[in-house]
LODO-409563 format. One record per residue: residue in three letters; x negated, y, z of N, C-alpha, C, CB in turn. Coordinates in steps of 0.2 Angstrom, whole numbers, plus 5000, padded with zeros to 4 digits. Glycine has a CB too. Example, Ala and Ser with C-alpha at 12.3 -4.5 7.8 and 13.67 -1.06 7.14 Angstrom:
<nodes>
ala493449725039493849785039493449845039494349785045/ser493649895035493249955036493650005039493049975029/
</nodes>
This chain:
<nodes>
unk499649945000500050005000499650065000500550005006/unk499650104997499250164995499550215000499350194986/unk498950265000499050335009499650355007498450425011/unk499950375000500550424995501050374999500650424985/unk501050324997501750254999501750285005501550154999/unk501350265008501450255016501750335019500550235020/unk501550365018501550415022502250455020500850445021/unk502650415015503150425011503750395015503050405002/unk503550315016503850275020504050305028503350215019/unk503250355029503250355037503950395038502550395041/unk503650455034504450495033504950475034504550505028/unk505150445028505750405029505950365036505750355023/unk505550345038505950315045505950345050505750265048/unk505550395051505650455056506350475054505050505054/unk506450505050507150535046507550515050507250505039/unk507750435048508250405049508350375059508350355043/unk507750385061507750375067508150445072506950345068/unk508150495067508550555072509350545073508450635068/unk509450585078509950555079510750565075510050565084/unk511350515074511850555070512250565075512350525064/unk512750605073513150635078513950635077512950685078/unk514350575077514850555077515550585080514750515079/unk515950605076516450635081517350595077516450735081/unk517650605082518550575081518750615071519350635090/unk518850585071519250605062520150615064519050485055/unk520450635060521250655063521550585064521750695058/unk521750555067522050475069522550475061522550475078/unk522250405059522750385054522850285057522450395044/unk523250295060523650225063523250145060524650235060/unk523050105062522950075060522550085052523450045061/unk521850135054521350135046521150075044520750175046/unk520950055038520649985035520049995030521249945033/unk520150065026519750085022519550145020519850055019/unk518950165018519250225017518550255010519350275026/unk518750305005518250335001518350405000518250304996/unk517650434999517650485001517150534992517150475010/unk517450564990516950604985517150694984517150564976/unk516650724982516750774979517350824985517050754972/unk517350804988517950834995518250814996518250894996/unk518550744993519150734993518950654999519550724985/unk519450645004519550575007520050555007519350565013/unk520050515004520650455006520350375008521150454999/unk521050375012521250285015521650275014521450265020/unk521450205018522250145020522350125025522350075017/unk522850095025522950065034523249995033523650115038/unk523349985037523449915040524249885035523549925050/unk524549935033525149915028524949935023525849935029/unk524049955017524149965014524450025009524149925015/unk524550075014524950155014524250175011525150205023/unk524250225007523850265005523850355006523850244997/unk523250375008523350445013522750475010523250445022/unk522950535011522150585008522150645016522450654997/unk521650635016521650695023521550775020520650675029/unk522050805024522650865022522250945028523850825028/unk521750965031521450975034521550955042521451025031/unk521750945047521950915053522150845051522450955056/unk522550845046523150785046523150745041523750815045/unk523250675040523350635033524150645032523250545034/unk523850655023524550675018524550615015524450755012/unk525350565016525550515013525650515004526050505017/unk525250475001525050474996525650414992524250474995/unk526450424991526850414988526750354985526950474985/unk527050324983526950254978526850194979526450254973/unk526350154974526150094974525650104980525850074967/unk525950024983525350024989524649994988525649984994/unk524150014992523449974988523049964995522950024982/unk522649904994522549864999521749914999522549774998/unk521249934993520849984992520850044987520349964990/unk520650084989520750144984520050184983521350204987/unk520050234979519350244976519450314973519050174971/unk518850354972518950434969518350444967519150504974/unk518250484961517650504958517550524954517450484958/unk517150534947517150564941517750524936516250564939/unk517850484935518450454931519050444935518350384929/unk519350494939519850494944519850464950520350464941/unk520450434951520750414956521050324957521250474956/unk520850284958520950204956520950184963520250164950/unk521750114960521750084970521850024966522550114978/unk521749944969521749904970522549884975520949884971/unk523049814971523549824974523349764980524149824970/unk523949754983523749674986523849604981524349654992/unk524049634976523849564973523249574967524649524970/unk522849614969522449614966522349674957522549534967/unk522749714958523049724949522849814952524149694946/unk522549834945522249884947522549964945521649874944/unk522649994946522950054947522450124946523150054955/unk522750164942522450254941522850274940521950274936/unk522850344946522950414948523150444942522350444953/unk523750454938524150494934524450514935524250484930/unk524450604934525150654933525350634941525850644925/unk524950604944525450614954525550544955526450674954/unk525450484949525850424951525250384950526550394947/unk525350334952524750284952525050244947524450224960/unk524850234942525150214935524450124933525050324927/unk525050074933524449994930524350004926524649904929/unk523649974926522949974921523149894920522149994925/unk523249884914523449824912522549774910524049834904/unk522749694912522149644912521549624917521849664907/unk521149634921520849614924521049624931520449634922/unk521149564935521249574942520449574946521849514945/unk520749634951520149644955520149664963519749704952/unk519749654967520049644975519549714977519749564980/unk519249704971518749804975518749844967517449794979/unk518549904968518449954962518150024967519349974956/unk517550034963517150104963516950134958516750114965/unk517250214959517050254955516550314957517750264952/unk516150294958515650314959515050344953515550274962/unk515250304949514650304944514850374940514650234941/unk514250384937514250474933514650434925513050524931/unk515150444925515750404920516150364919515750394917/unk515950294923516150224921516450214927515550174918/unk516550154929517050104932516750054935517350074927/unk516750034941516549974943516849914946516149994944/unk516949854949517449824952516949774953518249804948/unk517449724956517349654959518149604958517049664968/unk517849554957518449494956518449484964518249414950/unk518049464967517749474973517349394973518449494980/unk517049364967516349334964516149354961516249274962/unk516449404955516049404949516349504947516449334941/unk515749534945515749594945515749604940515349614947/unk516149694938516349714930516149764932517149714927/unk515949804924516049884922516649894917515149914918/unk516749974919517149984911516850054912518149974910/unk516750054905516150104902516750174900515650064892/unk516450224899516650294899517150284895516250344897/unk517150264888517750284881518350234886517450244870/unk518350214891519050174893519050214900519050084892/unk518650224905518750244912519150304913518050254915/unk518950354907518850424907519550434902518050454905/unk519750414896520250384894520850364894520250364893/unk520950314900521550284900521850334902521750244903/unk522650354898523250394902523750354901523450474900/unk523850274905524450244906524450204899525050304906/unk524250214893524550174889524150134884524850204885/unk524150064883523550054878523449984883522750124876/unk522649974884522349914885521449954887522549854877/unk521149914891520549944892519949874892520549984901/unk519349874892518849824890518249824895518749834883/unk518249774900518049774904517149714901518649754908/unk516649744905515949704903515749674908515449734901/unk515949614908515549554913515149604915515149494909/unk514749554921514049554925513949494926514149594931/unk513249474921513349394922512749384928513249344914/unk512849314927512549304932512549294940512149324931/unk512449344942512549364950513449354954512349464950/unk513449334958514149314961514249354966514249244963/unk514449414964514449494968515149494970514349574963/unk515249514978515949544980516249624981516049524986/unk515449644981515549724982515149734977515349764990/unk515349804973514849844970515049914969514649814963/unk514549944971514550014971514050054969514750024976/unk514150124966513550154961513650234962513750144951/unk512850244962512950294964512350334959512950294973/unk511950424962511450454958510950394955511050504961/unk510550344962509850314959510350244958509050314966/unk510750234952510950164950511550154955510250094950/unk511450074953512050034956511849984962512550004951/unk512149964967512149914972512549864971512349934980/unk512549804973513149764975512849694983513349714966/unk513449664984513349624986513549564987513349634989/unk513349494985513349434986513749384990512949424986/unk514149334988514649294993514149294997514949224992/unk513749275000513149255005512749315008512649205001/unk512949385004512949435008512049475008513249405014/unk512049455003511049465000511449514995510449374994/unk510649574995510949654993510549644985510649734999/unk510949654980510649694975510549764971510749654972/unk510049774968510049844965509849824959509749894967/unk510149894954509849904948509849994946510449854942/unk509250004943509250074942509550104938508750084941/unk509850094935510250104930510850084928509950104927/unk511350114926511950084920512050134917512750044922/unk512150114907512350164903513050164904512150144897/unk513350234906514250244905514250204899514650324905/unk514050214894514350204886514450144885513950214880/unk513950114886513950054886514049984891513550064885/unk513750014897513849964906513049904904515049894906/unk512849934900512049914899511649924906511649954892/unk511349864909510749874914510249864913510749854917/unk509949894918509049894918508849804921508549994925/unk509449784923509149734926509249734934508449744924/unk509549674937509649664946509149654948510049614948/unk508949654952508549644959508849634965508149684959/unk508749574968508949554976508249634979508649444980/unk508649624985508249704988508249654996508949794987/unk507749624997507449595003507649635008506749595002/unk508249585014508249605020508149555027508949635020/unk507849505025507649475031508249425031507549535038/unk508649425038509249365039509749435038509249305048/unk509749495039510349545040510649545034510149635042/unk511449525036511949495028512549545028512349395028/unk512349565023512849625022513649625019512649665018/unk514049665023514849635021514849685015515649655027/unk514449775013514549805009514149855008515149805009/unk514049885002513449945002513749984998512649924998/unk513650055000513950114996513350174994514750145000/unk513350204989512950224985513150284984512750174981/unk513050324987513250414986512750444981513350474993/unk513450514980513150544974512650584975513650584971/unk512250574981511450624984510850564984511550674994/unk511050504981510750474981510550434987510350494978/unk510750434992511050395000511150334999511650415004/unk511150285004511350215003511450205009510750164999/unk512150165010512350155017512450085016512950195021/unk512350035020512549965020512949935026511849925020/unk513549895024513749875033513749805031514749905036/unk513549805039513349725039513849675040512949705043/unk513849605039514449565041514549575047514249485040/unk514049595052514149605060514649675060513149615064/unk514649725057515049785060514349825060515449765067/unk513849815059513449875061513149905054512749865066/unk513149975053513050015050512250025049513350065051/unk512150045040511350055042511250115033510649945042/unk510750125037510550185030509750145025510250295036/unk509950145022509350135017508550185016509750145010/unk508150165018507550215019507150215013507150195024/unk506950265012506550285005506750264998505850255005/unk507350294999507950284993507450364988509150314998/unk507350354982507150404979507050394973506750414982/unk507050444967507050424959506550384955507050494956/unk505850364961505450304957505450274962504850324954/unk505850254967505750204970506750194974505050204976/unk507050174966507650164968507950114974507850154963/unk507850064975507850004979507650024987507249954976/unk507150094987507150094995506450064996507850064999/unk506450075004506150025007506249975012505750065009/unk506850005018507049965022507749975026506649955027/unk508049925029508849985034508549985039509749945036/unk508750035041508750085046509550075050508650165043/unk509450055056510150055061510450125062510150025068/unk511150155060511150195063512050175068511050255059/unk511550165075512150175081512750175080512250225085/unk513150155082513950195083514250145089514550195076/unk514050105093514150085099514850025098514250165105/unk515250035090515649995091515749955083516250045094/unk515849905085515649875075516349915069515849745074/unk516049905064516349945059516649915054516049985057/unk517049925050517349875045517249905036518149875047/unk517349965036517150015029516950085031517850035024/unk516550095027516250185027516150205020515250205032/unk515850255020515750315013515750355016516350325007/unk515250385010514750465012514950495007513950465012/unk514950585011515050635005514950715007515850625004/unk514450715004514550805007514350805015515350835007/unk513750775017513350775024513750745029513250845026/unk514250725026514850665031514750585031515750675028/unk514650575036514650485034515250455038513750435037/unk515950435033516650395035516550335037517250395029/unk516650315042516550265047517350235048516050305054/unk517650175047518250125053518050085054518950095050/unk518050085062518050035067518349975066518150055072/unk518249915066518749865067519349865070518549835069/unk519349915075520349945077520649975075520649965082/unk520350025069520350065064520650125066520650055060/unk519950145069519950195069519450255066519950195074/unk519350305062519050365058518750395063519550395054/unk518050375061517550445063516950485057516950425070/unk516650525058516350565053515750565057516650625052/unk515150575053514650585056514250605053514550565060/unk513750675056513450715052512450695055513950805055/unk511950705051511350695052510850765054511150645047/
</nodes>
């Protein structure tokens, strides 16, 4: 390891060894999930109600119910309970006809991403950005890898494996859903339930245990990082997402907190 590496590395864990600072989010009854982009948060709850937080308060979001929901540069997309996927038109969550899927992020700078919850998709700009209700859309494998979570963010995309091993790739072409290529991203025995990948180029990972962790030396030539970093919260956790110096945290009794570094 060269003095540059190291002392790039040292950084980084110093960093993340300071402290975050966690506080109550406005109570939404039984939370389960939640995503966060560009200012906007929205959740779910325990009946699959969909809410956007209103400044104090959650504003019930009308319609089809969804077990996940999602916001970002290609809209607004929820995942139902039985699996069938949904985008945020003219106020109504209007089906996206053909591929069922148990997760979807839209994270990525145009395109689309999901999980069958083994096998992982993209859908490339000319259909993400595109659909208004009518037609049919064309989804691109992800072969190989048997991913349940994927999510994308500035430095590439993450996912994670039935078995809970983390991958990355530095890249996907919106146009296309062309990659640079996966890579497992070495974590010892720590198995992860899910990784999310913000637009500042952050990486948060929650583990099958409930604990939260931040990705260290996340940076434009060394996309993959270097190691996780724990960060606290005294109580295990079920989904988070980052946005705008906020990291959205639900507890397993679902409850919403925020927390700032």
């Amino acid at each position: 390891m060269t003095a540059v590496v190291f002392f790039v590395l040292l950084l980084s864990l110093v960093s993340c060894s300071l402290a975050w600072r966690c506080l109550g989010a406005p109570t939404l009854h039984q939370a389960r999930q939640i995503d966060a982009s560009k200012g906007l948060v929205l959740a779910t709850n325990k009946w699959q109600q969909n809410f956007f937080l209103n400044g104090l308060s959650w504003s019930y979001l009308h319609g089809q119910r969804m077990k996940h929901i999602t916001t970002g540069d290609t809209g607004t997309w929820g995942v139902s309970s039985n699996n069938q996927l949904y985008k945020m038109i003219g106020g109504n969550f209007t089906r996206v006809p053909g591929l069922s899927l148990s997760q979807v992020d839209a994270g990525g700078d145009g395109f689309l991403v999901g999980s069958t919850g083994s096998r992982a998709y993209c859908l490339r700009t000319a259909f993400a950005r595109a659909f208004k209700g009518a037609g049919s859309v064309s989804w691109s494998a992800l072969p190989a890898y048997s991913l349940k979570y994927y999510s994308c963010g500035l430095y590439g995309c993450w996912g994670v494996d039935t078995i809970g091993r983390v991958f990355h790739t530095r890249s996907v072409n919106p146009n296309s859903c062309s990659q640079t290529g996966w890579q497992v991203v070495s974590s010892g025995s720590l198995k992860m339930k899910m990784v999310e990948a913000a637009s500042n180029g952050l990486v948060f990972g929650l583990s099958t245990a409930g604990k939260v962790y931040l990705r260290a030396g996340v940076y434009a030539s060394r996309s993959h990082g270097f190691s996780w970093s724990n960060i606290p919260m005294g109580v295990a956790m079920r989904h988070l997402s980052y946005d705008l110096g906020r990291l959205w945290v639900v507890s397993n009794n679902g409850m919403i907190m925020f927390c700032m570094h």
